[in-house]
C-alpha positions as CSV (number, residue, x, y, z in Angstrom):
1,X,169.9,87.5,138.8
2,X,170.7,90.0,136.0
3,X,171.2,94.0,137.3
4,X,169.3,96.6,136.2
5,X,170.9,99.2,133.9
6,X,168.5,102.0,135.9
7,X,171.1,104.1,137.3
8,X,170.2,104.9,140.9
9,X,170.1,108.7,141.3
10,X,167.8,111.3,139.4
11,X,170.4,111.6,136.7
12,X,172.3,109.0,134.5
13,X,175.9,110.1,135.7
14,X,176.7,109.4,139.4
15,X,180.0,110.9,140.2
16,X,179.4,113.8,138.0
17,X,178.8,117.6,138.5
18,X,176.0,117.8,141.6
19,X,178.2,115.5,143.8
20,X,181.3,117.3,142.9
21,X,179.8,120.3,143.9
22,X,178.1,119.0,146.8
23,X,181.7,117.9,148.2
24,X,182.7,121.4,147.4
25,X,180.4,123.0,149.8
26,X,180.9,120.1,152.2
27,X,184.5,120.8,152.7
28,X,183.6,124.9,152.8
29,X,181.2,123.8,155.3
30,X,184.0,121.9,157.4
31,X,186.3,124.8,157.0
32,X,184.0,127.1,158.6
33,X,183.6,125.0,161.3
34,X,186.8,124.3,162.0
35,X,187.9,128.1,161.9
36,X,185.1,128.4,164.3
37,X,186.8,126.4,166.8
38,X,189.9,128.3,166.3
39,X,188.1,131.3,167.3
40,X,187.2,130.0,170.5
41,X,190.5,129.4,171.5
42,X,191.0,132.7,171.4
43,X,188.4,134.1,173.8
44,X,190.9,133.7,176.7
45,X,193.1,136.4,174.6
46,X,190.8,138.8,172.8
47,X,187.6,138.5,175.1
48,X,184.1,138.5,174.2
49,X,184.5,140.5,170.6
50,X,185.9,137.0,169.2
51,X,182.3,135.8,170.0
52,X,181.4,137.7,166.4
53,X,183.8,135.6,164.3
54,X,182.7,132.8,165.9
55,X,179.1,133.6,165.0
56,X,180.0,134.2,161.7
57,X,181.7,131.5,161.1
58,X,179.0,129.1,162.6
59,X,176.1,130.7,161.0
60,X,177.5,130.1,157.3
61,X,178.6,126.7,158.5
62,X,174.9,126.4,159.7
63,X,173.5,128.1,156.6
64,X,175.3,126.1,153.6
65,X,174.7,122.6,156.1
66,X,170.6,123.1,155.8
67,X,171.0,124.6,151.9
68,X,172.6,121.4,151.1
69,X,169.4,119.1,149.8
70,X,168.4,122.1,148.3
71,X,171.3,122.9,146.4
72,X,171.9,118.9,145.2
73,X,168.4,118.4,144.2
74,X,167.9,121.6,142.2
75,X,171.3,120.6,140.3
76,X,170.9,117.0,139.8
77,X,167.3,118.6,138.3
78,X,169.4,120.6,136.1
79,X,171.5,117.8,134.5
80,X,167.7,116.0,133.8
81,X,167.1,119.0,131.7
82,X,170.6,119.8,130.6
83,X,170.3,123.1,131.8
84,X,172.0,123.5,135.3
85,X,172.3,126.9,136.6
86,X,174.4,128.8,139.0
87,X,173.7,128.9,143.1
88,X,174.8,132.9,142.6
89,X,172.7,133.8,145.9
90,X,174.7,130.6,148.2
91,X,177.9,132.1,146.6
92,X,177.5,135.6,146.9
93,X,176.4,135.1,150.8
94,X,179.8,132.4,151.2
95,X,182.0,136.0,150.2
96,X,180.1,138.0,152.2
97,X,180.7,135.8,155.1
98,X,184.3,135.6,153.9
99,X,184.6,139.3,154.0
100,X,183.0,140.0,157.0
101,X,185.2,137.5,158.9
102,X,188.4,139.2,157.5
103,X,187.0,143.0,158.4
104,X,185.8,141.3,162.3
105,X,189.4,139.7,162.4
106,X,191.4,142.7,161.8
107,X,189.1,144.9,164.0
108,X,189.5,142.3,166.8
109,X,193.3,142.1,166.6
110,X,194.3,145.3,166.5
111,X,191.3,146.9,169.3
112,X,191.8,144.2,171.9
113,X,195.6,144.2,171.5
């Protein structure tokens, strides 16, 4: 039985720049969620105001989870038509996410200590 030269996937590269990126935002993903667990450990010591970083946290978790077909199939469509552009809007909302769990985390500590 001879194999097909067909590659697989919608472009001829597997390996390549979509599932690089896709493992990019998979271990962001897995970051948030970890530092979301962290947070709750910390209810006991800073009360109900940790709540917010854990939403935070979650939420972006949540959010870049169910972008994730999304963001694979509209850059596995790029490399078809050699023209692959940047997911400015899933990056910009990652920083804000990033910055608004640093400004929550230093307002926690230092009004519930």
């Amino acid at each position: 039985m001879a194999r097909s030269s067909q590659p697989t996937g919608i472009h001829e590269d597997p390996g390549l720049q979509p599932e690089r990126t896709t493992l990019a935002w998979g271990r962001t993903m897995m970051a948030l969620a970890t530092v979301s667990a962290i947070f709750l450990r910390w209810l006991p010591q800073h009360g109900f105001p940790i709540m917010l970083l854990f939403a935070v946290a979650t939420g972006a978790a949540a959010a870049i989870y169910f972008t994730q077909r999304r963001r694979y199939s509209a850059s596995s469509q790029g490399m078809v038509k050699e023209s692959v552009d940047a997911d400015i809007p899933a990056v910009f909302w990652t920083a804000v996410a990033g910055v608004m769990l640093g400004g929550l985390g230093i307002g926690v500590v230092l009004f519930t200590s």
